[in-house]
SEMI-801529 format. One record per residue (C-alpha): residue number from 1; residue in one letter; x, y, z. Coordinates in nm, 2 decimals. Example, Ala and Ser with C-alpha at 12.3 -4.5 7.8 and 13.67 -1.06 7.14 Angstrom:
2
+------+------+--------+--------+--------+
: resi : resn :   east :  north :     up :
+------+------+--------+--------+--------+
:    1 :    a :   1.23 :  -0.45 :   0.78 :
:    2 :    s :   1.37 :  -0.11 :   0.71 :
+------+------+--------+--------+--------+
//
This chain:
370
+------+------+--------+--------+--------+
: resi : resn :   east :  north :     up :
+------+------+--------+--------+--------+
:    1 :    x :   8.13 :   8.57 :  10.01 :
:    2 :    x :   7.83 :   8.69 :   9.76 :
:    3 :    x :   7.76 :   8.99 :   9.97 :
:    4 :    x :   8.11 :   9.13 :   9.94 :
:    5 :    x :   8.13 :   9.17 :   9.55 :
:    6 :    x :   7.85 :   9.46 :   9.56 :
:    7 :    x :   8.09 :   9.65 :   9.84 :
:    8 :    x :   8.24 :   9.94 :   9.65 :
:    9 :    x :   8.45 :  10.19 :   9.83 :
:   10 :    x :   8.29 :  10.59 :   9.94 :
:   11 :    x :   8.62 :  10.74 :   9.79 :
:   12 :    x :   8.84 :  10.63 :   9.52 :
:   13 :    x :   9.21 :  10.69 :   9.45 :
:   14 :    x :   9.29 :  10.75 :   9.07 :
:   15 :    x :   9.57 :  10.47 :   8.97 :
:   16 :    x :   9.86 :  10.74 :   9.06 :
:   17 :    x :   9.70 :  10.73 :   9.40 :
:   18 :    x :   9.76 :  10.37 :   9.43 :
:   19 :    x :  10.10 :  10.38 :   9.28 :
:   20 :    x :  10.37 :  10.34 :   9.58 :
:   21 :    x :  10.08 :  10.22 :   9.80 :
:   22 :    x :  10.18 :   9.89 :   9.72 :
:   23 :    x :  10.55 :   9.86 :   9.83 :
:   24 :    x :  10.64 :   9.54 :   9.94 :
:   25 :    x :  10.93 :   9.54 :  10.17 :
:   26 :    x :  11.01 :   9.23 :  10.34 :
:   27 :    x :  11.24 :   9.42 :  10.62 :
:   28 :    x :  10.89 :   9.56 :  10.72 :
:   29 :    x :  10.86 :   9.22 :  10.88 :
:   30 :    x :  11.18 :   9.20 :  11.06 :
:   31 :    x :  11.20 :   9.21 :  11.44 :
:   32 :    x :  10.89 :   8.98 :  11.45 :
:   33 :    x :  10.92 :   8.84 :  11.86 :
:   34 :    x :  10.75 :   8.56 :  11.83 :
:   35 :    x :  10.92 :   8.42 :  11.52 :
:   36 :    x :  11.26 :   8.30 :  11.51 :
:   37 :    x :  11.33 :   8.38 :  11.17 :
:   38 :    x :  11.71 :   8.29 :  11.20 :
:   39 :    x :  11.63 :   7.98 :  11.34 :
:   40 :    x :  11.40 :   7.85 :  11.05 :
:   41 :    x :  11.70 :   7.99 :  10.76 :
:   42 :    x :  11.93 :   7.76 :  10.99 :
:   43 :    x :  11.70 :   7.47 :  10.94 :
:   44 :    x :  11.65 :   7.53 :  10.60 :
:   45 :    x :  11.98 :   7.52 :  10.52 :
:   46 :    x :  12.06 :   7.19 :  10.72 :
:   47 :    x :  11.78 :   7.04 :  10.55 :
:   48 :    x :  11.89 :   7.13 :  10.16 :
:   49 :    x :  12.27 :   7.11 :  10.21 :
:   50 :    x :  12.35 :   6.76 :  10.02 :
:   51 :    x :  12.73 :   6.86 :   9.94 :
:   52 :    x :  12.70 :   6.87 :   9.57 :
:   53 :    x :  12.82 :   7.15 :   9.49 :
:   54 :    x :  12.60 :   7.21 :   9.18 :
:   55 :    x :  12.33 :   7.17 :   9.34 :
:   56 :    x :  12.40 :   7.34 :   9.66 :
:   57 :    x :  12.49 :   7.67 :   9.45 :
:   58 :    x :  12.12 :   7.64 :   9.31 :
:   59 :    x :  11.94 :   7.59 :   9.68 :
:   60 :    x :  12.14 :   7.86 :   9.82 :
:   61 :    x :  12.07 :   8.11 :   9.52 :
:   62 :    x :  11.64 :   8.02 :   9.58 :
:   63 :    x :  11.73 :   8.08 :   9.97 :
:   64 :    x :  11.90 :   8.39 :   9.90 :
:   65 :    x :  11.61 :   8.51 :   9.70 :
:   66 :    x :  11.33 :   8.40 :   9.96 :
:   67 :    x :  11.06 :   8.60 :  10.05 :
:   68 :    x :  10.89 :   8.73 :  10.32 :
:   69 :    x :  10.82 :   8.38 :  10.51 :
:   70 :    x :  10.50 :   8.50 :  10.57 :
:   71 :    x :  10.37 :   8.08 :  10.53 :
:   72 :    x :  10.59 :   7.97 :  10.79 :
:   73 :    x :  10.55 :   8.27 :  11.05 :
:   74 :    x :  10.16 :   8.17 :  11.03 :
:   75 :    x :  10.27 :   7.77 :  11.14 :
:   76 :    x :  10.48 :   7.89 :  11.41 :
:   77 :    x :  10.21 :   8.19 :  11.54 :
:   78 :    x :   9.97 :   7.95 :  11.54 :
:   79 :    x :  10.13 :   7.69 :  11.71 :
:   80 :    x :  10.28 :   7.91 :  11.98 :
:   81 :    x :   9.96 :   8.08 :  12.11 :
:   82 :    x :   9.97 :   7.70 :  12.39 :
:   83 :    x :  10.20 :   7.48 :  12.49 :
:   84 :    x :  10.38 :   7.34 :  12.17 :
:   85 :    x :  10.72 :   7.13 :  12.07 :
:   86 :    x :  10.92 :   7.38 :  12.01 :
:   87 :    x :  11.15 :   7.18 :  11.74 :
:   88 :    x :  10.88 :   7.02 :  11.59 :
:   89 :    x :  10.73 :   7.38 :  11.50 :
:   90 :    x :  11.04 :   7.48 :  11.39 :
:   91 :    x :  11.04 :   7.16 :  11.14 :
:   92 :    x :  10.73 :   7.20 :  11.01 :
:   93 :    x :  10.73 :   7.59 :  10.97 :
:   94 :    x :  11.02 :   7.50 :  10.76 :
:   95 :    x :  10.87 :   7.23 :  10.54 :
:   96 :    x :  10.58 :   7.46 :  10.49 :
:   97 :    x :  10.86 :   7.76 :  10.30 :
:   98 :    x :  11.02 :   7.44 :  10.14 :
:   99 :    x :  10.64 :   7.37 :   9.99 :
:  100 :    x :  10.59 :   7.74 :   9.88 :
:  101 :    x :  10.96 :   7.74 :   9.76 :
:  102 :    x :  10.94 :   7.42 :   9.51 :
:  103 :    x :  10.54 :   7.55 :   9.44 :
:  104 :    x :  10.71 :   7.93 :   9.30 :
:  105 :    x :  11.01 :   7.69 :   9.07 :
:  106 :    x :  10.77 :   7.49 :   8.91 :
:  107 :    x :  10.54 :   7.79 :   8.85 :
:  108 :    x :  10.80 :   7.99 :   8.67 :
:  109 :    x :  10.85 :   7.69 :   8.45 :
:  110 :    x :  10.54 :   7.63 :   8.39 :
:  111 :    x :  10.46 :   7.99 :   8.31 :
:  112 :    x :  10.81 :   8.08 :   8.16 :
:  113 :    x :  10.91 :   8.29 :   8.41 :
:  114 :    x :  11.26 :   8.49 :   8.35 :
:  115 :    x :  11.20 :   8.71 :   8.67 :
:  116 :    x :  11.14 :   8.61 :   9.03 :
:  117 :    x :  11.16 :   8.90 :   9.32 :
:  118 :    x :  11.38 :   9.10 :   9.04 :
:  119 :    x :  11.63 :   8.81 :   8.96 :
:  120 :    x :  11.63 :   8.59 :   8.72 :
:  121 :    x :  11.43 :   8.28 :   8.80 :
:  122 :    x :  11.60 :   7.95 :   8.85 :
:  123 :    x :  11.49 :   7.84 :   8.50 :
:  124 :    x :  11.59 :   8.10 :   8.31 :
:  125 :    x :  11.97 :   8.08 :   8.53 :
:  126 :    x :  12.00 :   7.68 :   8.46 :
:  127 :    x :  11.71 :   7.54 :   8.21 :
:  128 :    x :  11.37 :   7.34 :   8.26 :
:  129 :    x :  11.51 :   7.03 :   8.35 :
:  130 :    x :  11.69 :   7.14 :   8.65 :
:  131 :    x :  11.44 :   7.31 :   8.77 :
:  132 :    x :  11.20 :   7.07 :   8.77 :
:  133 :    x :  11.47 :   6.85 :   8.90 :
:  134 :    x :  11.51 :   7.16 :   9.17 :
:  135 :    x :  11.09 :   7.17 :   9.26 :
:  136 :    x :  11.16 :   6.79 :   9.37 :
:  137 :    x :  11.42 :   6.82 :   9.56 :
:  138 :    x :  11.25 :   7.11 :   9.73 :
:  139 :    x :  10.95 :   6.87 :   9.81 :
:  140 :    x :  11.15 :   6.58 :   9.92 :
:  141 :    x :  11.30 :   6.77 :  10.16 :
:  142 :    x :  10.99 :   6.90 :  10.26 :
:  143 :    x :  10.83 :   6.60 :  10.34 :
:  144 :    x :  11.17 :   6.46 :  10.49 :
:  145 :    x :  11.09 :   6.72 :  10.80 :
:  146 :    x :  10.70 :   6.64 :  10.82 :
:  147 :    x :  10.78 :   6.27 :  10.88 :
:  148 :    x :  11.01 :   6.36 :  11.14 :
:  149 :    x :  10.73 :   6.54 :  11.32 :
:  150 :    x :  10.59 :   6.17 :  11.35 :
:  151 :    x :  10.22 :   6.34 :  11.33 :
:  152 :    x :  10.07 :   6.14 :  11.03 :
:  153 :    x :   9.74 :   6.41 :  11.07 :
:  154 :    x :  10.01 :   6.69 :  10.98 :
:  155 :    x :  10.11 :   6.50 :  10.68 :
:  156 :    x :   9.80 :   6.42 :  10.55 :
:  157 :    x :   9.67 :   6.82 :  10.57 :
:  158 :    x :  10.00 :   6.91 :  10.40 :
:  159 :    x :   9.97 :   6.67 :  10.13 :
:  160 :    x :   9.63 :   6.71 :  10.09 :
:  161 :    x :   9.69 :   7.08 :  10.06 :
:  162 :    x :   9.97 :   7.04 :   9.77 :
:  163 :    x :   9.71 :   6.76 :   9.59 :
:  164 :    x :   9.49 :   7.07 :   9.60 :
:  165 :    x :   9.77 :   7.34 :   9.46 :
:  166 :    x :   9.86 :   7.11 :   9.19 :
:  167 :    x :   9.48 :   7.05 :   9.07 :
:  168 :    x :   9.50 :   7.44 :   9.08 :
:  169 :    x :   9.78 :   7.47 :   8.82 :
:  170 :    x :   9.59 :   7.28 :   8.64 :
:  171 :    x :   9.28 :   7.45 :   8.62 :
:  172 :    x :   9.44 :   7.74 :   8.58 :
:  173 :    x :   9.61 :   7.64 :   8.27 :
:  174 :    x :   9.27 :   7.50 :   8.13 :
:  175 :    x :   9.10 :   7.88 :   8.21 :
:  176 :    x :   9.42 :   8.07 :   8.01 :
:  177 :    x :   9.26 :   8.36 :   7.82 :
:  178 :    x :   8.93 :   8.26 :   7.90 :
:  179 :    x :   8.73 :   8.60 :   7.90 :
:  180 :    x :   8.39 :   8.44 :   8.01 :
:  181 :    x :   8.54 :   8.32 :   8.35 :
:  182 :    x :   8.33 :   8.41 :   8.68 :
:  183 :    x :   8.41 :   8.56 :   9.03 :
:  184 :    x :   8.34 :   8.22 :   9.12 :
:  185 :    x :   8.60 :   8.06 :   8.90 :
:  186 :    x :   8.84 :   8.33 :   9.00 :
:  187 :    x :   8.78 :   8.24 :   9.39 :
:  188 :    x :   8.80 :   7.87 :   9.35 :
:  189 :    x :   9.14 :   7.92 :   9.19 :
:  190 :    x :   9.26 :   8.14 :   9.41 :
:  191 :    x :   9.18 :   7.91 :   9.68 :
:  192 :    x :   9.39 :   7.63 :   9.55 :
:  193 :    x :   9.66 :   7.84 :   9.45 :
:  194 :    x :   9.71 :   8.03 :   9.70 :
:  195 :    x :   9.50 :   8.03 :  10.00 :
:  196 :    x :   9.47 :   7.63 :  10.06 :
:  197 :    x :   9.84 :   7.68 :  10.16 :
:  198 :    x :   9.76 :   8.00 :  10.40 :
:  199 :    x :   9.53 :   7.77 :  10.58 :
:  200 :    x :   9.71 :   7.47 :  10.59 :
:  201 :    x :  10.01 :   7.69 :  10.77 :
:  202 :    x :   9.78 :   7.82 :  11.06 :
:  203 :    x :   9.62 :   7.47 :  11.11 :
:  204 :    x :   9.93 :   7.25 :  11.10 :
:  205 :    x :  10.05 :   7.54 :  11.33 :
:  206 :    x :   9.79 :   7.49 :  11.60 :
:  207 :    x :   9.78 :   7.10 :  11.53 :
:  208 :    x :  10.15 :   7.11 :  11.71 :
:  209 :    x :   9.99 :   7.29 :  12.02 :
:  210 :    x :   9.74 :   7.19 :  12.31 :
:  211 :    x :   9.48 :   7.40 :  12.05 :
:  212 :    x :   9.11 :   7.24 :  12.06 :
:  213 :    x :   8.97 :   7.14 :  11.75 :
:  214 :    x :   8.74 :   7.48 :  11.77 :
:  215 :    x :   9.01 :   7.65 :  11.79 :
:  216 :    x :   9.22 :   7.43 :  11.48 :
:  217 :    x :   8.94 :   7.54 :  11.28 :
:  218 :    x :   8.88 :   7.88 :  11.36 :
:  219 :    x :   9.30 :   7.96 :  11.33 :
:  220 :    x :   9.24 :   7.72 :  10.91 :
:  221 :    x :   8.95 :   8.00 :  10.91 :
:  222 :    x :   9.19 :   8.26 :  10.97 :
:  223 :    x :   9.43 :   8.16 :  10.72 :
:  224 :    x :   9.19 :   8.13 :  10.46 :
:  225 :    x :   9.07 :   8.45 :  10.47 :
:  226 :    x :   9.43 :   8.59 :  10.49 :
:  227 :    x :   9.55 :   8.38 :  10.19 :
:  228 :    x :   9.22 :   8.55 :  10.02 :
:  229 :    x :   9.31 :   8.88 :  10.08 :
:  230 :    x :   9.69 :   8.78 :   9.99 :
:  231 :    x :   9.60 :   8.67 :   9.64 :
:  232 :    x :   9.35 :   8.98 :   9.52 :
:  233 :    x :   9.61 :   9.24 :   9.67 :
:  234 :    x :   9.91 :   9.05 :   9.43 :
:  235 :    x :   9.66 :   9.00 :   9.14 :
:  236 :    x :   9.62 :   9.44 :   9.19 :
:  237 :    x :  10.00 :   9.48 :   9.23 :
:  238 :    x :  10.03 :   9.35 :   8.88 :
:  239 :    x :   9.85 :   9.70 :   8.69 :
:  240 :    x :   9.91 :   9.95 :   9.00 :
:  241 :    x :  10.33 :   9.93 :   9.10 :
:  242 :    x :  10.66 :   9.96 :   8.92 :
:  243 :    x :  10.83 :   9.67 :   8.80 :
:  244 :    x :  11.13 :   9.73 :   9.01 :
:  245 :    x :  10.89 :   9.69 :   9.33 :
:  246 :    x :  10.67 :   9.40 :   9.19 :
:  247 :    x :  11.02 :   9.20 :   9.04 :
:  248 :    x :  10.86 :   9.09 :   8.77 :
:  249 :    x :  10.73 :   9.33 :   8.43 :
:  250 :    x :  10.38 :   9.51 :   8.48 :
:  251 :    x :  10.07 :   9.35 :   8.37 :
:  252 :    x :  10.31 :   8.97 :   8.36 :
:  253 :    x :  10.01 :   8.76 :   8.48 :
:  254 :    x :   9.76 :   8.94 :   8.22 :
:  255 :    x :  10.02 :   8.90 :   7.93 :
:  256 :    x :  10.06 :   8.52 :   8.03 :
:  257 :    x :   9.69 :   8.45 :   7.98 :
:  258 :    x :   9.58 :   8.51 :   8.35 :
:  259 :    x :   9.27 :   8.64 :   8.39 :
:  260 :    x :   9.23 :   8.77 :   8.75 :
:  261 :    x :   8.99 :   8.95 :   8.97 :
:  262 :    x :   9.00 :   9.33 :   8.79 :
:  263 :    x :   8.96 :   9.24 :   8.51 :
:  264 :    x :   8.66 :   9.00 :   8.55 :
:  265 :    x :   8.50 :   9.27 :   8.74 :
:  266 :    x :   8.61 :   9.53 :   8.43 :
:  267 :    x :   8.45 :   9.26 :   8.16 :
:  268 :    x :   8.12 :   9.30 :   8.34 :
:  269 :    x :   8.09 :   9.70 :   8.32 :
:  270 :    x :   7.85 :   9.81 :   8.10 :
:  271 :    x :   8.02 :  10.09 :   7.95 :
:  272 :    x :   8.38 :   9.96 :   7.91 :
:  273 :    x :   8.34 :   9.56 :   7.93 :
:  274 :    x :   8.29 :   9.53 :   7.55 :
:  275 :    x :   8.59 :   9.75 :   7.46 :
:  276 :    x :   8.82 :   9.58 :   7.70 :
:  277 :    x :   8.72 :   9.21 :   7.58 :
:  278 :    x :   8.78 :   9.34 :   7.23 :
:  279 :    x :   9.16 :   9.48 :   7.37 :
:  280 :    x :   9.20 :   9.12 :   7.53 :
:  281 :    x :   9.10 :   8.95 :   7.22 :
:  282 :    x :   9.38 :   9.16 :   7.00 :
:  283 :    x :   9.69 :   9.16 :   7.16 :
:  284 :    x :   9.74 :   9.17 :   7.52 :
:  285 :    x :  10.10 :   9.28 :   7.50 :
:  286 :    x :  10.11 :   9.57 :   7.30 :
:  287 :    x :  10.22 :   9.86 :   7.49 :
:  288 :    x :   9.92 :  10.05 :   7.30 :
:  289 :    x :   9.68 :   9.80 :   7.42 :
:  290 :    x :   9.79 :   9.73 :   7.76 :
:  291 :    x :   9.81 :  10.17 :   7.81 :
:  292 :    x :   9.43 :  10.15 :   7.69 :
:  293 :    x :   9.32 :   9.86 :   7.95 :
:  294 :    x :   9.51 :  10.07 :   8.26 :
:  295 :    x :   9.28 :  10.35 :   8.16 :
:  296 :    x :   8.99 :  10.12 :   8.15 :
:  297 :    x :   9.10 :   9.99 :   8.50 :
:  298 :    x :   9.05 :  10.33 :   8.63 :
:  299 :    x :   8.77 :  10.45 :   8.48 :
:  300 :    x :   8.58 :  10.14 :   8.64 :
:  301 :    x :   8.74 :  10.17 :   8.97 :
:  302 :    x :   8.76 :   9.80 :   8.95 :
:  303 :    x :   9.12 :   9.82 :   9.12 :
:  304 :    x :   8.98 :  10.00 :   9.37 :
:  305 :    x :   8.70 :   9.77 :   9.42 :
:  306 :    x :   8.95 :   9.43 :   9.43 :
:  307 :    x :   9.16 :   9.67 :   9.72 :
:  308 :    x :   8.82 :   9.69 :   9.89 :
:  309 :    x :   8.75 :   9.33 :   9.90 :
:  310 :    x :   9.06 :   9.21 :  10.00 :
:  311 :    x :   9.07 :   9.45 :  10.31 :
:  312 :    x :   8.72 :   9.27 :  10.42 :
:  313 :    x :   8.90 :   8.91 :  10.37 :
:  314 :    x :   9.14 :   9.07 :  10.62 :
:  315 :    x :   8.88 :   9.24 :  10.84 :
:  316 :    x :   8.74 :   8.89 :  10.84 :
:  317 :    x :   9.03 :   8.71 :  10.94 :
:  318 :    x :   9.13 :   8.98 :  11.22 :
:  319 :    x :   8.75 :   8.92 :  11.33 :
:  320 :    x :   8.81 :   8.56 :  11.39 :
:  321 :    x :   9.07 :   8.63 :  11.60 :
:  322 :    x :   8.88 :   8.74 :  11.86 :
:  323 :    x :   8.80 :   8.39 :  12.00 :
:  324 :    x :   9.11 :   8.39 :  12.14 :
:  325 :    x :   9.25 :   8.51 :  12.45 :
:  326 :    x :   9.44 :   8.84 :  12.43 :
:  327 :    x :   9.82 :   8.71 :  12.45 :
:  328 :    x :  10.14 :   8.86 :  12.29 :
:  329 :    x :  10.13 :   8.56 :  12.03 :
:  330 :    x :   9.78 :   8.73 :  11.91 :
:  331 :    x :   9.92 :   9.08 :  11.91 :
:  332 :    x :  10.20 :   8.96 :  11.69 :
:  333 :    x :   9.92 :   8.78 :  11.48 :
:  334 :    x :   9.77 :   9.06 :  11.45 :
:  335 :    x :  10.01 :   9.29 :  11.36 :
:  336 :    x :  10.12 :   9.10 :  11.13 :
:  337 :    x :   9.79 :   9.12 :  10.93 :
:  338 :    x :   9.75 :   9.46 :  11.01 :
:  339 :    x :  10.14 :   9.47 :  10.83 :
:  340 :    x :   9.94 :   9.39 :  10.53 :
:  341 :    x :   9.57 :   9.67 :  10.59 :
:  342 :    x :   9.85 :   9.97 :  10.71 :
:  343 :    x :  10.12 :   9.93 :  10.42 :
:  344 :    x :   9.87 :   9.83 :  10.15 :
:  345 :    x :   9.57 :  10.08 :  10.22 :
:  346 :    x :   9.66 :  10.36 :  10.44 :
:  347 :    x :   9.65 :  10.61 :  10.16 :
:  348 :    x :   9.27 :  10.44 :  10.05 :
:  349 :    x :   9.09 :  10.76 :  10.26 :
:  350 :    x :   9.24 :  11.07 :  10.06 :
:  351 :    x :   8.96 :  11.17 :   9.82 :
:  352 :    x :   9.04 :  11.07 :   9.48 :
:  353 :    x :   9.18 :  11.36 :   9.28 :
:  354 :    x :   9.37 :  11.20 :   8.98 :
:  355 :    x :   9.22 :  11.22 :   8.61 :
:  356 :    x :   9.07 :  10.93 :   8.47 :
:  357 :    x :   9.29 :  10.87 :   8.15 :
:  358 :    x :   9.64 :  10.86 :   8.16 :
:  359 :    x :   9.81 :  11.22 :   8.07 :
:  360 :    x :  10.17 :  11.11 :   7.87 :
:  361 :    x :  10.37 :  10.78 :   7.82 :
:  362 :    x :  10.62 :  10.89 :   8.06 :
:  363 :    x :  10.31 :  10.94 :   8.34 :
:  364 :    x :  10.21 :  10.54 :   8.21 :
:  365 :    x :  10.23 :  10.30 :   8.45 :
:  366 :    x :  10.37 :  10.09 :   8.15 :
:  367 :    x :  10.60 :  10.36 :   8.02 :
:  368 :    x :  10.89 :  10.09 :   8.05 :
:  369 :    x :  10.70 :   9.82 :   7.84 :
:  370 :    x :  10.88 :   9.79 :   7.48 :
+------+------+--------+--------+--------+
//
């Protein structure tokens, strides 16, 4: 993916421009015909239901506080576009949420967390030890449905795949605050972080259809790129949207020691690279500091750039699509990518118009910092 770092957008939005671009809204996603989301809650919650009622207040606060399934719509997309076991599907798009699920409680532990999707995180509400007690559970259950499946290929791809999320963790914490770290680095963790598990959900998916190997491949392919494009967009959503919208404070992954894809790119600009190491090397959570490195961001366009490059992961992915025949299952495929391209970048056109440096605190995109 060399040739896509040197892509740099015709017109730029100043960082007001992008502000509100990036809502996420998970009712965006609703009405999805192909995907019984009902159905897969249902499961979930036969599947974590122990009758404890400790612990069955805990599960049902994380399910209350679940995403966008975006993981388990790709398993059951994929394995819908041929013939497929309908249950099994069902089973295994579930185990992949309760994968993501346990992956998100130990993250917030690891990273001390106190917000997830605006509420407080499960070990901020009951401690350390019951979350990690919680992540467990969460996998145990997980691989309770994938044995069911009786499809030892499907459990060896899925725990291959959190083998590979767990090294990622790892690395991740070995590369915390590390200003010298590469495009390459960045991509190699985002990969086990994030997008392994993208492409393990489209090719588990197909794995539980009459899908060829070609076509198993192409549909991991898909989800790779997608998980790609997934990762750089969140990494941007952390400088560019309110905290309300994002549910966790602005700038969270840069003040924890994570350094993502802007601001490698901003490290290597020749006019501002030095300055912002210096800011990163002081203190990354001052409100002074952090209102210095958002005007950095923009004056690089480096935001922009990392919008850019996630739409051609997309662009990619959507390309691949193409292999297949045109069917309602890849409409709904589709649109759900294109979910992601129209409510992330349909403003990315209007000609950029917004000063460079940032006018008054109460303008600041960190004008709620303390």
């Amino acid at each position: 993916m060399a040739g896509i770092y040197s892509i740099r957008m015709g017109k730029l939005l100043g960082i007001k421009g992008l502000k509100g671009v990036f809502a996420i809204k998970a009712d965006t996603l609703a009405g999805a015909a192909a995907f019984p989301a009902e159905k897969v809650t249902e499961r979930l919650q036969e599947v974590l239901y122990c009758g404890s009622p400790e612990v069955d207040r805990i599960l049902s606060y994380l399910l209350d506080n679940s995403g966008k399934m975006l993981r388990p719509r790709m398993v059951y997309l994929s394995g819908s576009l041929y013939p497929n076991d309908g249950e099994s599907l069902t089973d295994i798009a579930a185990a992949v949420e309760l994968i993501h699920m346990a992956s998100l409680v130990h993250d917030d532990i690891i990273d001390n967390s106190q917000l997830r999707r605006g509420k407080p995180s499960a070990n901020q509400r009951w401690g350390n030890q019951v979350s990690v007690l919680t992540g467990d559970f969460l996998f145990a259950s997980a691989f309770n449905l994938i044995s069911r499946c009786r499809q030892p290929l499907i459990m060896d791809n899925l725990t291959d795949t959190i083998k590979i999320m767990c090294s990622g963790e790892i690395k991740q914490m070995g590369m915390l605050f590390d200003l010298n770290l590469s495009e390459n680095d960045y991509y190699d963790k985002t990969y086990r972080k994030t997008a392994c598990l993208f492409a393990s959900s489209c090719k588990v998916g197909a794995m539980l259809s009459q899908a060829s190997e070609k076509e198993i491949m192409t549909l991991e392919q898909f989800g790779l790129n997608l998980g790609y494009a997934y990762q750089i967009i969140d990494d941007v959503l952390d400088f560019v949207s309110d905290s309300s919208l994002l549910g966790k404070p602005v700038a969270s992954d840069l003040r924890q020691g994570n350094i993502t894809l802007p601001v490698i790119l901003a490290l290597k600009d020749g006019r501002y690279g030095e300055k912002l190491r210096a800011l990163l090397q002081n203190s990354v959570s001052s409100p002074r500091n952090l209102k210095e490195m958002q005007a950095i961001f923009e004056a690089t366009g480096v935001l922009q750039e990392s919008v850019h490059l996630s739409r051609r992961y997309l662009e990619l992915g959507l390309n691949l699509l193409e292999e297949f025949p045109l069917n309602p299952v890849t409409e709904e495929i589709k649109r759900l990518s294109r979910y992601l391209l129209d409510g992330y970048y349909q403003k990315l056109n209007m000609s950029a118009a917004q000063p460079v440096l940032l006018a008054s605190a109460e303008d600041s995109l960190f004008s709620s910092l303390q």
